[in-house]
C-alpha positions in Angstrom: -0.6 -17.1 7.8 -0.1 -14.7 5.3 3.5 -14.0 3.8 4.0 -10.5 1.8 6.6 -9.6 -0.5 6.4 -6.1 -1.7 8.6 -4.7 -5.1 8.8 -2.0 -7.7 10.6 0.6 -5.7 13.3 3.0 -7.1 14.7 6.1 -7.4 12.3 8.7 -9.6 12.3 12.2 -10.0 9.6 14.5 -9.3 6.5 14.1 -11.5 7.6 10.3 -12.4 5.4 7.3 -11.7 6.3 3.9 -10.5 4.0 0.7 -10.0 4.6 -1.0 -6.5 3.1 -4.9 -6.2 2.6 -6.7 -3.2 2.5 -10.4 -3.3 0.9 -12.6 -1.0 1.5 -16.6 -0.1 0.3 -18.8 2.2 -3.0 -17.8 2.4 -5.5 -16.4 0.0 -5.9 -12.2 0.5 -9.5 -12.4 -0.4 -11.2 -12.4 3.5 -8.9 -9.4 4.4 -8.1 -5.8 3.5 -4.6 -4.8 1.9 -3.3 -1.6 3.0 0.0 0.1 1.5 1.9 1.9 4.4 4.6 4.7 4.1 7.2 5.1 6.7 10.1 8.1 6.9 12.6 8.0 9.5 11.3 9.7 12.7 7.6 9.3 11.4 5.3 7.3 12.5 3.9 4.5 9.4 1.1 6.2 7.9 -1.5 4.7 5.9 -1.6 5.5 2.2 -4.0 3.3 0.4 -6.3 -0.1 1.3 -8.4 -2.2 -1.0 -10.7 -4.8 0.3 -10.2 -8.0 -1.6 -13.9 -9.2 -1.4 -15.5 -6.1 -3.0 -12.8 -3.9 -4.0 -13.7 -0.7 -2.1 -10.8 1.5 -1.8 -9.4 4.3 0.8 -6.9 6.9 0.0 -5.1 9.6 2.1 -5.9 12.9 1.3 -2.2 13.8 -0.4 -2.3 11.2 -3.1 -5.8 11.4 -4.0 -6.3 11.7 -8.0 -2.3 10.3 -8.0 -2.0 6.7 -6.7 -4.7 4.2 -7.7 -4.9 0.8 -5.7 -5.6 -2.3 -7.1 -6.2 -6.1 -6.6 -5.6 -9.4 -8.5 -7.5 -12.1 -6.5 -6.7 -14.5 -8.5 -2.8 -13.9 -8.4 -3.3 -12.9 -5.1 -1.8 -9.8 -5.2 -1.9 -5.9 -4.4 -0.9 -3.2 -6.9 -0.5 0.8 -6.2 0.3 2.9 -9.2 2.1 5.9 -8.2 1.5 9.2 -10.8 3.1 12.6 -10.5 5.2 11.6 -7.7 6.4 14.4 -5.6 9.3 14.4 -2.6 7.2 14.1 -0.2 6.2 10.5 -1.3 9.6 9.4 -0.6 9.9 6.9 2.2 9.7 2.6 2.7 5.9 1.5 1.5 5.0 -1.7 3.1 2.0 -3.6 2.5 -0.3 -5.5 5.8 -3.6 -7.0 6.1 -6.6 -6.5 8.9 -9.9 -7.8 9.1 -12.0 -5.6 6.6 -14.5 -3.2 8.1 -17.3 -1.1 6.8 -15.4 2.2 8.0 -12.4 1.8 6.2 -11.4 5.2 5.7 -11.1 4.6 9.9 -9.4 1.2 9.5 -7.0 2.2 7.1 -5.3 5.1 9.0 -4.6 2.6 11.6 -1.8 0.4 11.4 -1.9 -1.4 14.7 -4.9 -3.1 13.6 -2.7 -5.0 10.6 -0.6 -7.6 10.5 1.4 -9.7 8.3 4.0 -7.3 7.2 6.5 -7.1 4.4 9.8 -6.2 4.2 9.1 -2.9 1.8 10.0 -1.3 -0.9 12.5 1.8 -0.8 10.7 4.7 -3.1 12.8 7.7 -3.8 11.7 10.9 -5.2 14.6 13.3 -6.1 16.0 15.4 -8.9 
């Protein structure tokens, strides 16, 4: 059973950057993909970012692509997601899950019924 708990959220304005890190206990992250999930009120969670421990392939959405970078520490078993030129609409609560990897992640990571293990998130506001 994996346990996250997810940090670095804050209040930014527009074009600022913030680092969010997702710790993991109780279980090593390395079998599993670690995606980052963003949720507004109203919204459905959507999937931002994923990283698969074992080989370190990454998926991004299409709106942060050449902004956010995702990366993994297996041997502090953790998750990081550097945030660059943040806009408004990255505000929301990023959580961080794992599922089972899969070859088609760009298919896996856009769904977050297939992950589990939840955090309690990280509040990310982007104002001026």
């Amino acid at each position: 059973q994996v346990q996250f708990v997810e940090s670095g959220g804050d209040l930014v304005q527009p074009g600022g950057s913030l680092r969010l890190s997702c710790a993991a206990s109780g279980s090593t992250l390395n079998t599993y993909t670690v995606g980052w999930f963003r949720q507004v009120p109203g919204k459905e969670r959507e999937g931002i970012s994923c990283v698969t421990m074992s080989d370190g392939s990454t998926y991004y959405v299409e709106s942060v692509k050449g902004r956010f970078t995702v990366s993994r520490d297996n041997d502090k078993n953790t998750v990081s997601l550097q945030m660059n030129n943040l806009k408004v609409e990255d505000t929301g609560v990023y959580y961080c899950a794992a599922a089972l990897p899969d070859p088609l992640l760009s298919m896996l990571c856009v769904r977050s019924s297939y992950f589990g293990f939840w955090g309690q998130g990280t509040q990310v506001t982007v104002s001026s």
